[in-house]
N, C-alpha and C positions, 0 to 999 in steps of 0.2 A: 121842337128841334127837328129839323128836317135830314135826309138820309142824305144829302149833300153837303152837312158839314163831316169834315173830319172826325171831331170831339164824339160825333153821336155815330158811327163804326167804330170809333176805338174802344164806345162803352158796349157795343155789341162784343166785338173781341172780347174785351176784358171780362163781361157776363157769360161768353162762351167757358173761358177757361173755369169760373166761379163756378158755374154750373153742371160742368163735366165733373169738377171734383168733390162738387155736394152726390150729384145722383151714382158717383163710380161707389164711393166712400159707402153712402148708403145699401149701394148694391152689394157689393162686396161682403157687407157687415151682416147684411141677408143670406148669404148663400154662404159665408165661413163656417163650419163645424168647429167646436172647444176642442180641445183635447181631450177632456175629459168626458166626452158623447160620441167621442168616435169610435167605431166598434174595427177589431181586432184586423187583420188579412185586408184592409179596405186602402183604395187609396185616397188620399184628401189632401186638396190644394192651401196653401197655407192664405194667411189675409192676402198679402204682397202678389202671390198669385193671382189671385181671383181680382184682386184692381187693377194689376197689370192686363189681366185677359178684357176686361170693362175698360178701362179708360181708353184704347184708341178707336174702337167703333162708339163709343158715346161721343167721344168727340167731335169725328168727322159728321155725326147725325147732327149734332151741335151745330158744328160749319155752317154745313148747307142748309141748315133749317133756322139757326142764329143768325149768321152775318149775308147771308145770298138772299135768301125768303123772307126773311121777317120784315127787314125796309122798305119792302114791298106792300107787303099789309098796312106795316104803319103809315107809309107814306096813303095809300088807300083812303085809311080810315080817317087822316087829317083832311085829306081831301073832299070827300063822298059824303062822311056824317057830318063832318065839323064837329066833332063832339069833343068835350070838356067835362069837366067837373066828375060824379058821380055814374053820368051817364056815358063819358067818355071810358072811364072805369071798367064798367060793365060790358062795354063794345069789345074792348082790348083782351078782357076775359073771354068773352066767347068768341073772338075770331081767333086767339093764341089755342080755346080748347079742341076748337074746330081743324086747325094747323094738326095740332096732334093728333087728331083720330085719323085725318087723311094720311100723316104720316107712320100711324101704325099700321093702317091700310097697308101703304106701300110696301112698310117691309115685311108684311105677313109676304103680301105676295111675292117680294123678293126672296124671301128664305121658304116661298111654298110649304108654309106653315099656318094653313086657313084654319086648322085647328084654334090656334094660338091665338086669332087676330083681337079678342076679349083683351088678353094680354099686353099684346104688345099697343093696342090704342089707349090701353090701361097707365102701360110706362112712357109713353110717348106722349100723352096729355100730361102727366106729374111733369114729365124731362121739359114742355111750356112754359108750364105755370111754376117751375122753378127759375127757367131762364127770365120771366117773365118778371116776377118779382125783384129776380139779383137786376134787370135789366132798370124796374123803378128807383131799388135804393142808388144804384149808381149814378141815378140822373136825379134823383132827388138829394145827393150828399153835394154832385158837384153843382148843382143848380142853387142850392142855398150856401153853398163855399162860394160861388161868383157873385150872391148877392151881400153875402156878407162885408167882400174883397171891397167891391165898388157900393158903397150907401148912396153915393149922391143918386144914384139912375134908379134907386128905390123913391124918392120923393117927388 
């Protein structure tokens, strides 16, 4: 499926939103304190907090690196390797892990936090290989839904 049908942005869309709300959820569930480990005079964000402060920068990272860049690649990789199967597999893997260190890159350097850049090429390759994956079941549910629909163009 090529980046000039509709159906294959709308599954990128729809992977973005899937995916902002797997890595916010998980984020969030990281950095929440119980109530009952929070120590006395401190302040602490509640869950709803802390996904509300995650979900709109995860997103927009999502955007521009889901639905603008990723097309791109994939269109690349259908192009340049021709790859399939297994080996197609493994392309899509390391050009998505590749996507994400460069874009932890980036944002160290935008938040001039070269400290951190371990970090963030750390969540920015998961934040990938998450959209990556939601990106296959998507197109593996509706790819076997169209062939189901239509049997004759399977014979």
């Amino acid at each position: 499926m090529y980046a000039k049908d509709y159906r294959y942005i709308g599954m990128k869309i729809i992977a973005v939103f899937v995916s902002t709300l797997i890595l916010s959820l998980y984020g969030s569930w990281r950095a929440y304190t119980p109530e009952s480990d929070r120590v006395s005079d401190v302040g602490y964000y509640s869950f709803g907090g802390i996904f509300a402060i995650q979900v709109v920068p995860i997103f927009f990272v999502f955007i521009i690196l889901g639905v603008i860049l990723s097309p791109f690649i994939d269109t690349m990789i259908f192009n340049k390797f021709h790859s399939k199967g297994v080996k197609g597999l493994i392309t899509f893997v390391i050009a998505y892990l590749l996507l994400g260190v460069v874009s932890g890159i980036i944002i160290t350097i935008f938040f001039r936090r070269v400290d951190s850049i371990l970090f963030f090429s750390t969540l920015s390759s998961t934040g990938a290989m998450i959209f990556l994956v939601v990106q296959f079941v998507l197109q593996g549910t509706f790819y076997k839904r169209k062939a189901t629909d239509n049997p004759k163009q399977n014979v």
